[in-house]
VOBA-1610 file (N, C-alpha, C; in pm, whole numbers, padded with zeros to 5 digits, always signed):
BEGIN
Unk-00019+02444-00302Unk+00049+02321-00263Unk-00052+02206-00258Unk-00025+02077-00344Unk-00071+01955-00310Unk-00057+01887-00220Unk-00107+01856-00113Unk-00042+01755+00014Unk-00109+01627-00003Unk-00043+01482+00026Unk-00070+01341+00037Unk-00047+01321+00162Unk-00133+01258+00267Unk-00123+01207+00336Unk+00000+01065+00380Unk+00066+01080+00515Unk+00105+00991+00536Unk+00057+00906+00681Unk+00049+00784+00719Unk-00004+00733+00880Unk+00131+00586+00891Unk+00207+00708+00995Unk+00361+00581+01009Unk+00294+00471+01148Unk+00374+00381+01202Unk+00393+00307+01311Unk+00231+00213+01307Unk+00169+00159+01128Unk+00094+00082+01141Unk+00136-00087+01175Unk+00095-00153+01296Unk+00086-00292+01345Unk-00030-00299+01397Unk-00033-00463+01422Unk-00157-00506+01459Unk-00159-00503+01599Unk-00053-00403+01704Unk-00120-00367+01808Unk-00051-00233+01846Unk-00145-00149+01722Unk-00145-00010+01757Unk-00240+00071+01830Unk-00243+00187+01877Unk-00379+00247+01908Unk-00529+00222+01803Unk-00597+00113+01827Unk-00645+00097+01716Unk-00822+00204+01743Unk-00806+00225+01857Unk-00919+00338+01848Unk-00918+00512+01805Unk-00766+00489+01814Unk-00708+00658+01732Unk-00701+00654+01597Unk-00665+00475+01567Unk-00628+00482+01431Unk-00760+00515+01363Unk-00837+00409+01366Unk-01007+00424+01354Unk-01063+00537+01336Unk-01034+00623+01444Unk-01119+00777+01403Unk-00985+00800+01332Unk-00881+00842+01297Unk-00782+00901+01167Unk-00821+00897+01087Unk-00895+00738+01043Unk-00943+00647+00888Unk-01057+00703+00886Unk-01160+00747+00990Unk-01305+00757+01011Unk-01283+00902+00957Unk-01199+01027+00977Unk-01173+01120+00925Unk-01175+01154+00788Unk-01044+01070+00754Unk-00976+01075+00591Unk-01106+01005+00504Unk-01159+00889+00526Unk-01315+00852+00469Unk-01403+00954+00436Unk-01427+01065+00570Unk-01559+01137+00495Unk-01486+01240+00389Unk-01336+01267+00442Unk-01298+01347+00345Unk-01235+01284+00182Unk-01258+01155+00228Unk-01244+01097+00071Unk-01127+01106-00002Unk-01040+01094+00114Unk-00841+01083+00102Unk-00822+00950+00124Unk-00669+00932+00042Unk-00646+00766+00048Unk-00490+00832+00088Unk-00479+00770+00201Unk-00338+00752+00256Unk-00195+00694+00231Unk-00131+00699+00271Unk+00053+00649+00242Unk+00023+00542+00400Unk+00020+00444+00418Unk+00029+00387+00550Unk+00180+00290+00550Unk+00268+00356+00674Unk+00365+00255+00672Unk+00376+00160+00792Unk+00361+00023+00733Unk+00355-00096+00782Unk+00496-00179+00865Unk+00515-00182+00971Unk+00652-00249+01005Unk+00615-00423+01029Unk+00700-00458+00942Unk+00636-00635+00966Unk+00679-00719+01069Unk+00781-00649+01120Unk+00851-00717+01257Unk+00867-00684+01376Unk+00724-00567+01427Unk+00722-00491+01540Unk+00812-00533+01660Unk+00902-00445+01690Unk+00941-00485+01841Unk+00950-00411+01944Unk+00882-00269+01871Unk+00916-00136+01985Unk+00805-00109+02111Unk+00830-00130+02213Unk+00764-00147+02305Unk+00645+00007+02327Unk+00710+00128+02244Unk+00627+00222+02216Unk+00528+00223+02136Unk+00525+00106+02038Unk+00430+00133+01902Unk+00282-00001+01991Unk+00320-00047+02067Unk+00259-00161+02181Unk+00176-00115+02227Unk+00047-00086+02190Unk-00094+00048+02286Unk-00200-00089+02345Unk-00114-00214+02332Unk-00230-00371+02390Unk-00206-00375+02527Unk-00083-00286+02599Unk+00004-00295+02729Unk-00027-00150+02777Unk-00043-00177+02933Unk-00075-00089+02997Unk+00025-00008+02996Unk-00005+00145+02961Unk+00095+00240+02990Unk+00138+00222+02868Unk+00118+00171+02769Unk+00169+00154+02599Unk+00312+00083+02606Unk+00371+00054+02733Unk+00471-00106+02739Unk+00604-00048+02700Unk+00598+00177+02728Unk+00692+00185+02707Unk+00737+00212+02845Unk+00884+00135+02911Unk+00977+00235+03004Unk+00979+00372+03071Unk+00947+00428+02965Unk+00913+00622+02961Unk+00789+00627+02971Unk+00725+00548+02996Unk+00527+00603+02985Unk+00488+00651+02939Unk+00533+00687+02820Unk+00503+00785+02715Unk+00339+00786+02694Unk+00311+00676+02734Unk+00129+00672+02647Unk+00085+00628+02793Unk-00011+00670+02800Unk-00129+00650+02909Unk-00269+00696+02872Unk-00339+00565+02888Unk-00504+00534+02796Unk-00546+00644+02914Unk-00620+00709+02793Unk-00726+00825+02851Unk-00866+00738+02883Unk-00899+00638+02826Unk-01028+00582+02781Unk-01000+00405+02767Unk-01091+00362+02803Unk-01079+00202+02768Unk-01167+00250+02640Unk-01135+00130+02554Unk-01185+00110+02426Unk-01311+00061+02420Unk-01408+00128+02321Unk-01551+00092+02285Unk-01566-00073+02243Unk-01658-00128+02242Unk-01714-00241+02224Unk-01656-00224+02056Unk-01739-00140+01986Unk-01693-00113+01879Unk-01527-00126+01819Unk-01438-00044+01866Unk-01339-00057+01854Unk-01275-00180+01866Unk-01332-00303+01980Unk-01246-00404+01994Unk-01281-00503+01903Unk-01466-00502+01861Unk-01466-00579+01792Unk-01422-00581+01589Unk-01327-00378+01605Unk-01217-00391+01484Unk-01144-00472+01497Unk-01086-00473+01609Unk-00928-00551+01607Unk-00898-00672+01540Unk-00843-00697+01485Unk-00767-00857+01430Unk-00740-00946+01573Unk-00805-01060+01535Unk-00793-01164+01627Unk-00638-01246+01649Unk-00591-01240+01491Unk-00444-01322+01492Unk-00460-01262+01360Unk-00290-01327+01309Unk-00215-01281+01166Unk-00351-01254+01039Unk-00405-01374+01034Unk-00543-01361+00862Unk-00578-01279+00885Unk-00665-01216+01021Unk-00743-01084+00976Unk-00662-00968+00966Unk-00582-00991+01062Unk-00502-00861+01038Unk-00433-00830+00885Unk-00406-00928+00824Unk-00356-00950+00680Unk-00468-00955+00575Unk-00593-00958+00615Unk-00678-00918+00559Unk-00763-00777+00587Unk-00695-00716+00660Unk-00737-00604+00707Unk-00676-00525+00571Unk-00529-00558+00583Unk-00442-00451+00528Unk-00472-00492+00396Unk-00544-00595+00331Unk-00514-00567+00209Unk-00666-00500+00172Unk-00793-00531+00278Unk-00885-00441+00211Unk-00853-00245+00217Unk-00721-00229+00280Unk-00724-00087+00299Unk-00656-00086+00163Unk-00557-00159+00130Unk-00521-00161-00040Unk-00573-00129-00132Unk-00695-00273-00125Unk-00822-00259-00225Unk-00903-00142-00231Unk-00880-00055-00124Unk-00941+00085-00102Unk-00905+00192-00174Unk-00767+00157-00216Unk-00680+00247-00282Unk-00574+00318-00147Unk-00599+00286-00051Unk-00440+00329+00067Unk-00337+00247-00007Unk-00245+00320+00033Unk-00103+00251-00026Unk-00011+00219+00094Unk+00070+00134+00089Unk+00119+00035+00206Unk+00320+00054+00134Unk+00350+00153+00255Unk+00509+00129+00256Unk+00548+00023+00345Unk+00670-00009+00301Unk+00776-00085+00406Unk+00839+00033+00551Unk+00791-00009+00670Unk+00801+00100+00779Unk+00942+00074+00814Unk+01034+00014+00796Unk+01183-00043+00822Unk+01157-00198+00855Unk+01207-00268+00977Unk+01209-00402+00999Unk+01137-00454+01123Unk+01212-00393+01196Unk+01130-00378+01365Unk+01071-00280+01460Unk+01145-00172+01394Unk+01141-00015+01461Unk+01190+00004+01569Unk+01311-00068+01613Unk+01441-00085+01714Unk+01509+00024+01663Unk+01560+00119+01701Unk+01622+00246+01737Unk+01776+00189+01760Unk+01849+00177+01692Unk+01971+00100+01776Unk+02110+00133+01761Unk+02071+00312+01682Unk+02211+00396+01707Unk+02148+00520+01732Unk+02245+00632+01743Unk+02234+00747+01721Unk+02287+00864+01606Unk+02271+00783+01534Unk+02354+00867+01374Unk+02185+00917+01337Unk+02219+01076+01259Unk+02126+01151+01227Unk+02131+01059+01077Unk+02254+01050+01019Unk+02222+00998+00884Unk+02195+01075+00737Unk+02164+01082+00629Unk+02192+01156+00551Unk+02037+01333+00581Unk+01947+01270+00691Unk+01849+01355+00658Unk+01795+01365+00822Unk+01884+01448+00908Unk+01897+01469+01039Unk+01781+01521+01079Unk+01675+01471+01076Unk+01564+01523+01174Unk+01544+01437+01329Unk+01641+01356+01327Unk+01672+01308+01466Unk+01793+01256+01527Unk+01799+01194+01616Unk+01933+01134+01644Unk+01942+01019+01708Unk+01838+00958+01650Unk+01849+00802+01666Unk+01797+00706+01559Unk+01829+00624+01502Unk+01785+00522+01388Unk+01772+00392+01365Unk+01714+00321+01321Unk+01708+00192+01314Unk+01792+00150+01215Unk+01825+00245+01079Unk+01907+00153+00994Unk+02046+00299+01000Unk+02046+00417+00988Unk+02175+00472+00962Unk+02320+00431+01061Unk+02385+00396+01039Unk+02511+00333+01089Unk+02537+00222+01171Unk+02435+00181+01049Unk+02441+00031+01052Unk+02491-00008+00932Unk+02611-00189+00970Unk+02634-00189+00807Unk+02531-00238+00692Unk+02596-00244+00602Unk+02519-00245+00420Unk+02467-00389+00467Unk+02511-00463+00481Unk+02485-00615+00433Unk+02377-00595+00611Unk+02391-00626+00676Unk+02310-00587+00801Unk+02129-00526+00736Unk+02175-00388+00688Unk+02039-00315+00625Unk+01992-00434+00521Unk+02098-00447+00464Unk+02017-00508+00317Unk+01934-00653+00329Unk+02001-00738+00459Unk+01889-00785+00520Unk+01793-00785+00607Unk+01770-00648+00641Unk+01679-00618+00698Unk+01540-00607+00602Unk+01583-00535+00508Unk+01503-00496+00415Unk+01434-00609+00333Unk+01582-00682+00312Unk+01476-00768+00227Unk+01385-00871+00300Unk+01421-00913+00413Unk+01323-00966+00565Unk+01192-00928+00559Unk+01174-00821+00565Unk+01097-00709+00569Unk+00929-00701+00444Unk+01046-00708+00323Unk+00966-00692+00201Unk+00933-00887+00174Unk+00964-00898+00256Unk+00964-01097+00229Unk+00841-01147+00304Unk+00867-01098+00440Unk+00724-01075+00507Unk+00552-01002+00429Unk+00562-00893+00394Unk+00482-00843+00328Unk+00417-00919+00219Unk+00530-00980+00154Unk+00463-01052+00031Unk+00438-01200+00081Unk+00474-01202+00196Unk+00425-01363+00270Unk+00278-01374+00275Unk+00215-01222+00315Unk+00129-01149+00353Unk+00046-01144+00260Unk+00094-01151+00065Unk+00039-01112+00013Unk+00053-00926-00047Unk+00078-00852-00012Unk+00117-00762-00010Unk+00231-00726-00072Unk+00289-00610-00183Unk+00370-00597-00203Unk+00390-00409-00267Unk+00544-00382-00202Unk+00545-00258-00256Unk+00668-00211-00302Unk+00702-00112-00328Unk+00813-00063-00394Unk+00853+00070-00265Unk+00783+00094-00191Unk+00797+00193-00130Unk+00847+00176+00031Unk+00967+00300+00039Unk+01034+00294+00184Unk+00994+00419+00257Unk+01008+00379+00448Unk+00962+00445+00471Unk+01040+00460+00619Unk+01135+00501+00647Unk+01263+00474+00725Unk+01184+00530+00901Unk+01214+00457+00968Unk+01128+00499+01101Unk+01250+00618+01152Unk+01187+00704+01241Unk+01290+00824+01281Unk+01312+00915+01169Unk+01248+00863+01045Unk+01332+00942+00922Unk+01474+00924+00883Unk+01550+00864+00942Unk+01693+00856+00925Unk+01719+00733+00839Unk+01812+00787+00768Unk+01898+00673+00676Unk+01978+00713+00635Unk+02101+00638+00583Unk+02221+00664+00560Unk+02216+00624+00369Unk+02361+00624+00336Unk+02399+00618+00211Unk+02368+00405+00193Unk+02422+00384+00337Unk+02427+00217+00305Unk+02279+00213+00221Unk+02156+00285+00341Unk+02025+00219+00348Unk+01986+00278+00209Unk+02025+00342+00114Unk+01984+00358-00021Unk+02035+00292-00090Unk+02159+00213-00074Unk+02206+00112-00180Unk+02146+00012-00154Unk+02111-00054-00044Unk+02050-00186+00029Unk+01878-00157-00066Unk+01847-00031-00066Unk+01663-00046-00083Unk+01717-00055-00282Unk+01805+00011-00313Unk+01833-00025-00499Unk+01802-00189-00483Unk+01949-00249-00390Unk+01978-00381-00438Unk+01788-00477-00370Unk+01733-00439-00306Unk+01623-00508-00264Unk+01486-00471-00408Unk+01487-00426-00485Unk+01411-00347-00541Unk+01317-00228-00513Unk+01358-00198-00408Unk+01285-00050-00378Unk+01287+00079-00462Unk+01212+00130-00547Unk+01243+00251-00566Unk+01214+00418-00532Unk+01150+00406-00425Unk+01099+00485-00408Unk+01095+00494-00214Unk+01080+00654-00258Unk+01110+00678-00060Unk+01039+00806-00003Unk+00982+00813+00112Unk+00928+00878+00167Unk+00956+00956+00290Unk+01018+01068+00201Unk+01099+01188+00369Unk+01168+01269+00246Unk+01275+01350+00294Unk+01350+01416+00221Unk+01239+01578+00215Unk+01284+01727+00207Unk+01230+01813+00172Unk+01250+01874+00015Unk+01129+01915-00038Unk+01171+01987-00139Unk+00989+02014-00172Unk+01013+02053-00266Unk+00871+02110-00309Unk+00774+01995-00470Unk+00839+01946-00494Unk+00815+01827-00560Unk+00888+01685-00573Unk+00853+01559-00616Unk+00909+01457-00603Unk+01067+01493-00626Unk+01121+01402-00674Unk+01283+01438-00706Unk+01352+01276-00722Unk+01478+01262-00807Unk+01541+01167-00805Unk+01680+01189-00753Unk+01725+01098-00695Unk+01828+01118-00640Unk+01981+01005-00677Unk+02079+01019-00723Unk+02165+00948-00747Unk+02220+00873-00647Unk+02254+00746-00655Unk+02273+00681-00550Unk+02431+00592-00676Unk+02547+00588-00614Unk+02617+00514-00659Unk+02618+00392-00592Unk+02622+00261-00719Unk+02628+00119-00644Unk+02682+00056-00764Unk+02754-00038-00662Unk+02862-00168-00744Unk+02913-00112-00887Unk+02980+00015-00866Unk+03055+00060-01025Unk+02964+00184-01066Unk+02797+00204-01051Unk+02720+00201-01176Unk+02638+00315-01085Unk+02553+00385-01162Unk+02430+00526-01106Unk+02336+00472-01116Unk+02234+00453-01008Unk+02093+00418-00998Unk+02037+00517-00923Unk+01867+00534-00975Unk+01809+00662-00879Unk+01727+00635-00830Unk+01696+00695-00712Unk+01552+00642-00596Unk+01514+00829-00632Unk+01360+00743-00627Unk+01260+00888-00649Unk+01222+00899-00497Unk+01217+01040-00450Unk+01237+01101-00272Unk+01063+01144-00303Unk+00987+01131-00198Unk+00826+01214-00260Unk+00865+01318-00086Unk+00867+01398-00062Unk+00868+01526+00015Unk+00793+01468+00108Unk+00820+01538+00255Unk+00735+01524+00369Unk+00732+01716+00372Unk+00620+01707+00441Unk+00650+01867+00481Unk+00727+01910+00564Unk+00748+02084+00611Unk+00846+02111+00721Unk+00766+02145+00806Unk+00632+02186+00826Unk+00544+02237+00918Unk+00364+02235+00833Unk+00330+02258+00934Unk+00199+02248+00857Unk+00116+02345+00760Unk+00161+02466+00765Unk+00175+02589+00725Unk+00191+02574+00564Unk+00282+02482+00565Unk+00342+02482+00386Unk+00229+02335+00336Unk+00162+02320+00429Unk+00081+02204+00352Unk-00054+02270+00309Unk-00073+02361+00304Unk-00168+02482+00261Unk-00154+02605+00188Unk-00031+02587+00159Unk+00041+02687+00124Unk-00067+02690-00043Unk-00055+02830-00079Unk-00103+02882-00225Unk+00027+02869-00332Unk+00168+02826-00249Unk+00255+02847-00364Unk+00206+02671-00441Unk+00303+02690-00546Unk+00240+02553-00664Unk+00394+02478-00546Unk+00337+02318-00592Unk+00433+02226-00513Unk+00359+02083-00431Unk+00424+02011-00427Unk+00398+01890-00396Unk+00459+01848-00246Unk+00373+01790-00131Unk+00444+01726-00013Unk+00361+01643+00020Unk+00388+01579+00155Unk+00366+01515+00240Unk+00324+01562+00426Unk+00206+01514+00473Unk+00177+01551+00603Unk+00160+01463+00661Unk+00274+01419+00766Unk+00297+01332+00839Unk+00225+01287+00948Unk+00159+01179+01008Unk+00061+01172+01128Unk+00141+01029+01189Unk+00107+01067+01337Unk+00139+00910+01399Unk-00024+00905+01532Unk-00079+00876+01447Unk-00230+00806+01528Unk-00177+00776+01649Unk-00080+00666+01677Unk-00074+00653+01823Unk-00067+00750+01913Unk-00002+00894+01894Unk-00006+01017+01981Unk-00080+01099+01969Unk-00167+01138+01903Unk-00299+01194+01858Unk-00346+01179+01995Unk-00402+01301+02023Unk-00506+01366+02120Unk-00654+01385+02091Unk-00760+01434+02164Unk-00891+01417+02065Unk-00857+01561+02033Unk-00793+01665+02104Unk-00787+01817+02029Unk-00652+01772+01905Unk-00577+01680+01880Unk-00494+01683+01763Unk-00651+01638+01646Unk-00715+01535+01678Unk-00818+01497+01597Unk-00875+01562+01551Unk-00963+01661+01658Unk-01070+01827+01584Unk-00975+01895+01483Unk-00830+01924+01536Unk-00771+01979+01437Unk-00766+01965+01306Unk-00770+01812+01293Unk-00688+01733+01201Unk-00816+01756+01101Unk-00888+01709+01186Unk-01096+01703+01126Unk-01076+01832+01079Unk-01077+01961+01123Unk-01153+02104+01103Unk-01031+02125+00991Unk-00887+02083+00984Unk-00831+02103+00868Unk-00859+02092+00701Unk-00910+01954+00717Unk-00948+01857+00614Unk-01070+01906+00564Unk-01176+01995+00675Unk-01306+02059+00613Unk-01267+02146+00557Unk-01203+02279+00574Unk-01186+02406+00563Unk-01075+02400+00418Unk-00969+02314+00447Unk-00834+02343+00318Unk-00839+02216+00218Unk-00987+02127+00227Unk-00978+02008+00128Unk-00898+01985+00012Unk-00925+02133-00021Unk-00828+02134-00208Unk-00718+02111-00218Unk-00674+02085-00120Unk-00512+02088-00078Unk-00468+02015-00076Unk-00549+01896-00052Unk-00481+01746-00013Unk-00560+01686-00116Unk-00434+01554-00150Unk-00480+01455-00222Unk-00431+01288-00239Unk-00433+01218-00293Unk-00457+01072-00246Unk-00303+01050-00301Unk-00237+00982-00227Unk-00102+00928-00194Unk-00079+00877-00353Unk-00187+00792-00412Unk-00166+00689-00520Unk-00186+00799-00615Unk-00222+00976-00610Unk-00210+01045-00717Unk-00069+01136-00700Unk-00015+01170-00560Unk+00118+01203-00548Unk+00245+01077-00655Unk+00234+01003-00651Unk+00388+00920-00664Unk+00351+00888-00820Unk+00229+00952-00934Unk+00213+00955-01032Unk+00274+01094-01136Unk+00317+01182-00979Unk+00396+01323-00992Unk+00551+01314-01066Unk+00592+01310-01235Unk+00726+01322-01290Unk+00809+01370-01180Unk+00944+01353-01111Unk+00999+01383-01022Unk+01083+01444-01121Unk+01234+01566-01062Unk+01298+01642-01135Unk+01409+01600-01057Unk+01504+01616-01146Unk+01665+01561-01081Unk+01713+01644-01011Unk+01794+01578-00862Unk+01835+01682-00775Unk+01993+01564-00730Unk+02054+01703-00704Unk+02186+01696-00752Unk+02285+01754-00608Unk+02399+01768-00631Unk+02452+01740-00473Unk+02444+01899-00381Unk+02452+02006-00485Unk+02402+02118-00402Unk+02267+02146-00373Unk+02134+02040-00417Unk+02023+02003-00337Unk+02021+01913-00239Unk+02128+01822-00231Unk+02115+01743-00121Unk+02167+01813+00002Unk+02316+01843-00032Unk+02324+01980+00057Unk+02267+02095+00120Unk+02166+02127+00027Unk+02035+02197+00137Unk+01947+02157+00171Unk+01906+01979+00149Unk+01848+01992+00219Unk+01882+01890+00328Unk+01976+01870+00341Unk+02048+01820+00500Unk+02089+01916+00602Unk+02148+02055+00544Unk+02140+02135+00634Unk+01981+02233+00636Unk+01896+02183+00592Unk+01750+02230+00604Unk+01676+02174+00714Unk+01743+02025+00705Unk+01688+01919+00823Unk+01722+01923+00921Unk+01906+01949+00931Unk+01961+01969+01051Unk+01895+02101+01156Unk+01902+02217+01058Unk+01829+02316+01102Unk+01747+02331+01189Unk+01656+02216+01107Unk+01514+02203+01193Unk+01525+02099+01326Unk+01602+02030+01308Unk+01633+01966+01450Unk+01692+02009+01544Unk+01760+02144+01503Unk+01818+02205+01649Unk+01728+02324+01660Unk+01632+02353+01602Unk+01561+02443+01660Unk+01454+02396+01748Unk+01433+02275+01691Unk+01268+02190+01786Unk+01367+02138+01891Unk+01473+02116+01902Unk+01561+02042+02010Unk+01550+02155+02169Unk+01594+02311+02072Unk+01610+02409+02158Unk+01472+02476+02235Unk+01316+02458+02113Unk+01221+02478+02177Unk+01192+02418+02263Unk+01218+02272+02245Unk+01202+02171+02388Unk+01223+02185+02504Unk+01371+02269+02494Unk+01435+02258+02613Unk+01413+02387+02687Unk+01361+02535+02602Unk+01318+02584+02665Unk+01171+02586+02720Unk+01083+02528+02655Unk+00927+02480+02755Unk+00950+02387+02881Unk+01028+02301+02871Unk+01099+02208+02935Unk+01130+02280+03078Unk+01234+02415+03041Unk+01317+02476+03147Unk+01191+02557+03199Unk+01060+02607+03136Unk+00935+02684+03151Unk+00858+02585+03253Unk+00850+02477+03246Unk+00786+02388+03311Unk+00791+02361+03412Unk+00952+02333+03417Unk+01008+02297+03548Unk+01020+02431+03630Unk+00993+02564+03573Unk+00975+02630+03695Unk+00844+02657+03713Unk+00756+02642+03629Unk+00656+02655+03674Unk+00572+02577+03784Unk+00641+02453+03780Unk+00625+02366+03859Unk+00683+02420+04001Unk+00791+02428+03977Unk+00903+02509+04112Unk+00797+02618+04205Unk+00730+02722+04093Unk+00687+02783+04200Unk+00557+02751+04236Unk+00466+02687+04184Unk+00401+02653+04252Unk+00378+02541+04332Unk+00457+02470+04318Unk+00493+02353+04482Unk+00578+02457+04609Unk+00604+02567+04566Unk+00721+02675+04675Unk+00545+02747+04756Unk+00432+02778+04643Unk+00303+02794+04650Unk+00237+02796+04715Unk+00232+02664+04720Unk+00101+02544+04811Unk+00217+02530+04921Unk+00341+02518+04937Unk+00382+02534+05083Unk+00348+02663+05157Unk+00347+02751+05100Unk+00313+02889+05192Unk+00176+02855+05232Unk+00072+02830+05121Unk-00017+02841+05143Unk-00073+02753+05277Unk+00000+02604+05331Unk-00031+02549+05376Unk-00028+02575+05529Unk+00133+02652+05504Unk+00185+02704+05601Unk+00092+02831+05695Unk+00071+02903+05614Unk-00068+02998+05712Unk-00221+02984+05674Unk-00213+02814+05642Unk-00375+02789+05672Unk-00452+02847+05602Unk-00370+02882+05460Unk-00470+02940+05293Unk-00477+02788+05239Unk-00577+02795+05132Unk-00599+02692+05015Unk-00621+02541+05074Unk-00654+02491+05183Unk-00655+02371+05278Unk-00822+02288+05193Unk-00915+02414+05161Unk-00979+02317+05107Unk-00967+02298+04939Unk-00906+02327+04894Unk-00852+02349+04699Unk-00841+02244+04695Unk-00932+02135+04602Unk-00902+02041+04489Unk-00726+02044+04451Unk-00675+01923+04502Unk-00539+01928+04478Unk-00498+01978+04312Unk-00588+01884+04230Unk-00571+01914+04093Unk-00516+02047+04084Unk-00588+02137+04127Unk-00559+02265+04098Unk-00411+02355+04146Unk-00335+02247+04221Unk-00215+02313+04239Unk-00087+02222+04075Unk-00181+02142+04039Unk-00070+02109+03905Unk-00041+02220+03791Unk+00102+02200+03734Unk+00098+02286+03677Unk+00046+02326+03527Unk-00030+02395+03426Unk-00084+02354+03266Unk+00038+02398+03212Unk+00085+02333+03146Unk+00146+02365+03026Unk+00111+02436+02888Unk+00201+02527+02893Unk+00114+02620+02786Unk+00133+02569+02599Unk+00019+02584+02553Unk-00003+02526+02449Unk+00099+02638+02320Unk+00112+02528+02265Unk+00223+02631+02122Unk+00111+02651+01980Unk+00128+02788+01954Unk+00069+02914+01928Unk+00013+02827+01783Unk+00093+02720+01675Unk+00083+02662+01609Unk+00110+02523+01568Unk+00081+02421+01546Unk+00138+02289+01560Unk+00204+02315+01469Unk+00398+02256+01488Unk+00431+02227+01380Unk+00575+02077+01436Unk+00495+01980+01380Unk+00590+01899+01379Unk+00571+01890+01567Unk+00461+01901+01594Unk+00435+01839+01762Unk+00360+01714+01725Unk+00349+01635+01820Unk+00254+01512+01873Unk+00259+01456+01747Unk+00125+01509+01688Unk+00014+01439+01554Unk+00116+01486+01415Unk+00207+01569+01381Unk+00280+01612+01293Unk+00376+01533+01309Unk+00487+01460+01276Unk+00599+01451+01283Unk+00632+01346+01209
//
């Protein structure tokens, strides 16, 4: 298996010290990335400039204030940052359209259910189709320009493939299969095709010895420094494996047809109710683990055991899963 790199939820106020070591990674290993760019950030999660990452849910909490180094990466305002992205261009990284804002603002899984919330599936046509072209209008305001989509959540509907035809998009990034593929899209009377380039289903198949083409998905902002060693000790050990985004989408794609789309929507669905159900049982693991040891430290307190124990030590660890697939740094 060939794998191309992908790095979603790029703005100019992302984790820019995770992103940094990602790039500082893929550099020594001499990979050129898929980076998708949202030009109209508004998600208070993709926000790592705000304490607590500015989401509601707290999802992010800085382990570390940022190096001298790191801040003096950052883009000051719009030019550098727009000159940032085009020397990662000139690098040979390739720059998708990340959707519009990365506002979440239904819950339709959409034609390729790996979640259940979206920014563009059930939403209408004319709605998407100016989103998109907003979007790709910005970029080239920027200077910048691409042919490539890159739907946040993964979700999109039938509208959001006629909207990326009528915008000139041809090309898209998600969908499973084992090499590129074209896909029929009917619009205004007539058959037009968007070429799908594969994401993987786990990490397992991005190493795989069978012949085949994908994608390995990363979101830098949730990256851990143990997702990083991983990511690092991967890239040493299975190099042959991976290769540069701008030599994936040079891959002849093969026509796929409605009993492939059919498997692979129920391939996707699949996989979303099984990571739904693992959740909920670590989830239900947690919460008792938690249960008994707060039931614990009351006994203990109660006959005058454990009084001098480092509180830390009554929290509970969560036990780590046996293989990443499609956790944190995957997805």
């Amino acid at each position: 298996m060939k794998t191309a790199i992908r790095l979603d939820d790029i703005t100019v106020n992302m984790d820019w010290e995770r992103f940094l070591t990602v790039k500082s990674i893929l550099d020594k290993a001499g990979i050129k990335p898929l980076i998708g760019v949202v030009p109209y950030p508004e998600d208070d999660n993709l926000d790592r400039f705000r304490n607590g990452g500015g989401a509601k849910t707290a999802s992010y909490i800085p382990v570390k204030k940022w190096s001298e180094a790191v801040k003096s990466a950052v883009p000051t305002d719009e030019e550098s940052w727009v000159d940032y992205l085009k020397s990662l261009r000139d690098d040979g990284w390739v720059i998708a359209l990340h959707g519009f804002n990365h506002l979440y603002t239904t819950d339709r899984k959409g034609l390729f259910p790996l979640n259940n919330f979206s920014e563009f599936a059930g939403v209408q046509y004319f709605t998407q189709l100016n989103m998109i072209k907003k979007g790709l209008e910005k970029l080239k305001e920027w200077g910048i320009e691409t042919d490539i989509f890159m739907a946040p959540g993964h979700t999109y509907d039938m509208n959001t493939l006629k909207a990326l035809l009528a915008s000139g998009i041809k090309k898209v990034t998600d969908g499973f299969g084992v090499r590129p593929y074209r896909r029929i899209v009917g619009k205004a009377g007539r058959a037009e095709a968007l070429t799908f380039y594969p994401i993987s289903r786990k990490r397992s198949e991005c190493i795989s010895d069978k012949y085949g083409f994908t994608t390995l998905v990363l979101h830098c902002n949730t990256m851990t420094d143990k997702d990083m060693k991983e990511f690092e000790d991967l890239l040493k050990v299975e190099r042959d494996h991976f290769i540069d985004y701008g030599d994936y989408i040079t891959e002849p794609p093969a026509d796929r047809f409605l009993f492939g789309n059919m498997g692979e929507y129920l391939t996707a669905l699949a996989k979303y109710t099984l990571v739904g159900l693992r959740d909920k049982i670590r989830n239900s693991k947690n919460k008792k683990d938690d249960s008994n040891i707060k039931s614990k430290s009351k006994a203990d307190k109660s006959s005058g055991k454990g009084a001098d124990k480092n509180p830390q030590d009554n929290k509970a660890v969560k036990e780590e899963p046996d293989i990443i697939d499609f956790d944190s740094w995957i997805g």
